[in-house]
C-alpha positions as CSV (number, residue, x, y, z in Angstrom):
1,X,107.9,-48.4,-3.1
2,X,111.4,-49.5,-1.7
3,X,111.3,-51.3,2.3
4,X,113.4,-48.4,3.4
5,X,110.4,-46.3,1.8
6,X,107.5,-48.4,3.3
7,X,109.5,-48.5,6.6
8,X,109.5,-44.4,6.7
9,X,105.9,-43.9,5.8
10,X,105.0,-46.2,8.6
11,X,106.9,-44.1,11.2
12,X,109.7,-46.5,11.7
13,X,111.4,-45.2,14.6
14,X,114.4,-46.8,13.6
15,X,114.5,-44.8,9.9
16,X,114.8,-41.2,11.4
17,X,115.5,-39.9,8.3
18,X,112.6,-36.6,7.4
19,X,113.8,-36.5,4.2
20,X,112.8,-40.7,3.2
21,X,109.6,-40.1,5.1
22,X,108.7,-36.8,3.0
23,X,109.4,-38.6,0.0
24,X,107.7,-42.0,1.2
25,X,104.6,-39.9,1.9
26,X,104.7,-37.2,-1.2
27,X,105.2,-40.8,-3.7
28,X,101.9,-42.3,-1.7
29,X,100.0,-39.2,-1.8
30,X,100.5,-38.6,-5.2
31,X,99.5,-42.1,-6.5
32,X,96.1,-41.4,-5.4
33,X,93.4,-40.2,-7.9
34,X,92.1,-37.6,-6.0
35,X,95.7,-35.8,-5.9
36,X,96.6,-33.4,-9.2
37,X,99.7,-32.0,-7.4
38,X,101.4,-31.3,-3.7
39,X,101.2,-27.6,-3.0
40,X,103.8,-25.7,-1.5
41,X,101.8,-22.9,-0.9
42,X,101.1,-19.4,-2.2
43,X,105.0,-18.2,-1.3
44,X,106.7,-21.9,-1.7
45,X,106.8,-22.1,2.3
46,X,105.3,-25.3,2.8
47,X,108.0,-27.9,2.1
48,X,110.0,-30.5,4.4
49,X,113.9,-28.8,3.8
50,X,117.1,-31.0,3.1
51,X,120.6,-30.3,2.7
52,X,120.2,-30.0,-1.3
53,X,116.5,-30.4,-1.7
54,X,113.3,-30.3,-0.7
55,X,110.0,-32.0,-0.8
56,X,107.3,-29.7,-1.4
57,X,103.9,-29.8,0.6
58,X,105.1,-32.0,3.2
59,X,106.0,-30.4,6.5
60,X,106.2,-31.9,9.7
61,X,105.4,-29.7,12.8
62,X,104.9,-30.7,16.7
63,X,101.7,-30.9,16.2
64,X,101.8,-33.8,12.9
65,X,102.5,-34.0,9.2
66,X,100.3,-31.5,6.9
67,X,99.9,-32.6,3.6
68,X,99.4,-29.6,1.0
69,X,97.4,-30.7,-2.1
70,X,95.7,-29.3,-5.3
71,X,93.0,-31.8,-6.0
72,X,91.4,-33.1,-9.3
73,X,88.1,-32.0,-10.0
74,X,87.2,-35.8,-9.3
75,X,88.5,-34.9,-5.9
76,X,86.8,-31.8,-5.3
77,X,83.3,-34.1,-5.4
78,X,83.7,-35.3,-2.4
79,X,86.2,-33.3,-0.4
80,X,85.6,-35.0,3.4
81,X,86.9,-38.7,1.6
82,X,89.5,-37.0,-0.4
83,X,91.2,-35.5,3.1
84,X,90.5,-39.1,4.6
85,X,92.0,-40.8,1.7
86,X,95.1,-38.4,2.2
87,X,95.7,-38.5,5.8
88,X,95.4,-42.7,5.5
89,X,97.9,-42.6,2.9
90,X,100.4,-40.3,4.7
91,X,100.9,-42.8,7.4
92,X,100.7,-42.8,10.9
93,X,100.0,-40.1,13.7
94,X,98.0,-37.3,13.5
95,X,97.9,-35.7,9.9
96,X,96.2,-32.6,8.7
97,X,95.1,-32.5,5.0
98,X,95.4,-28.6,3.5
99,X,93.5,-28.8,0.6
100,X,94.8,-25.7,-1.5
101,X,93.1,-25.6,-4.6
102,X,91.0,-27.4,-7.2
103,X,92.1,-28.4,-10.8
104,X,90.0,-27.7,-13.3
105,X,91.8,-26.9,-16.0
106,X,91.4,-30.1,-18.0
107,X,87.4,-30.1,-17.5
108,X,86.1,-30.0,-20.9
109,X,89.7,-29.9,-22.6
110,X,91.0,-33.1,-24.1
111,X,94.1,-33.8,-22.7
C-alpha cells in the first residue's frame, strides 16, 4: 500500500480525498481471506462515486463507513470475527460491516 494510501485509511485529516480512502479501504478489505468480493448491492447502489469512477461497496454516510461484502465460505464459519476482521481493516471511526452474501460456488469444485 502506497503512504498516501496508508495515510487515507487511517483517517488522515489532512488527505480529504473519498476517493484514496475508498480505494485504501476496498485494497485492505479485500486482502483479507475472509473477503470473496465487495458488493455493491442488489441494484449497484452501494458505491463511494467519483468524477469518472467508482469504488463499489464502500459508502460513507454521517453515520460511518459501510463495508458491503460477499464472504468465502471460510468466512461464513464464523461470521461475528469476519465483520470484526472487516471493520479493523477499514480503519478508523465507526464502521458497519453488511455482509451480503456467501460464496459457495467453489465448495466441492476444483478451481
Amino acid at each position: 500500500m502506497t503512504e498516501q494510501g496508508a495515510r487515507a485509511l487511517a483517517g488522515d485529516r489532512h488527505d480529504p480525498d473519498p476517493g484514496e480512502r475508498a480505494r485504501a479501504i476496498r485494497d485492505a478489505v479485500l486482502a483479507l481471506p475472509e473477503v470473496a468480493r465487495l458488493s455493491a448491492g442488489a441494484l449497484g447502489e452501494v458505491a463511494t462515486y467519483l468524477p469518472g469512477d467508482r469504488v463499489p461497496g464502500i459508502r460513507f454516510t454521517p453515520e460511518g463507513t459501510q463495508v458491503h461484502v460477499v464472504l468465502t465460505a471460510a468466512g461464513a464459519e464464523a461470521i461475528p470475527a469476519a465483520a470484526g476482521t472487516i471493520a479493523r481493516a477499514a480503519g478508523p471511526g465507526p464502521v458497519h460491516v453488511h455482509i451480503e452474501d456467501v460464496e459457495t460456488s467453489r465448495i466441492g469444485k476444483d478451481a
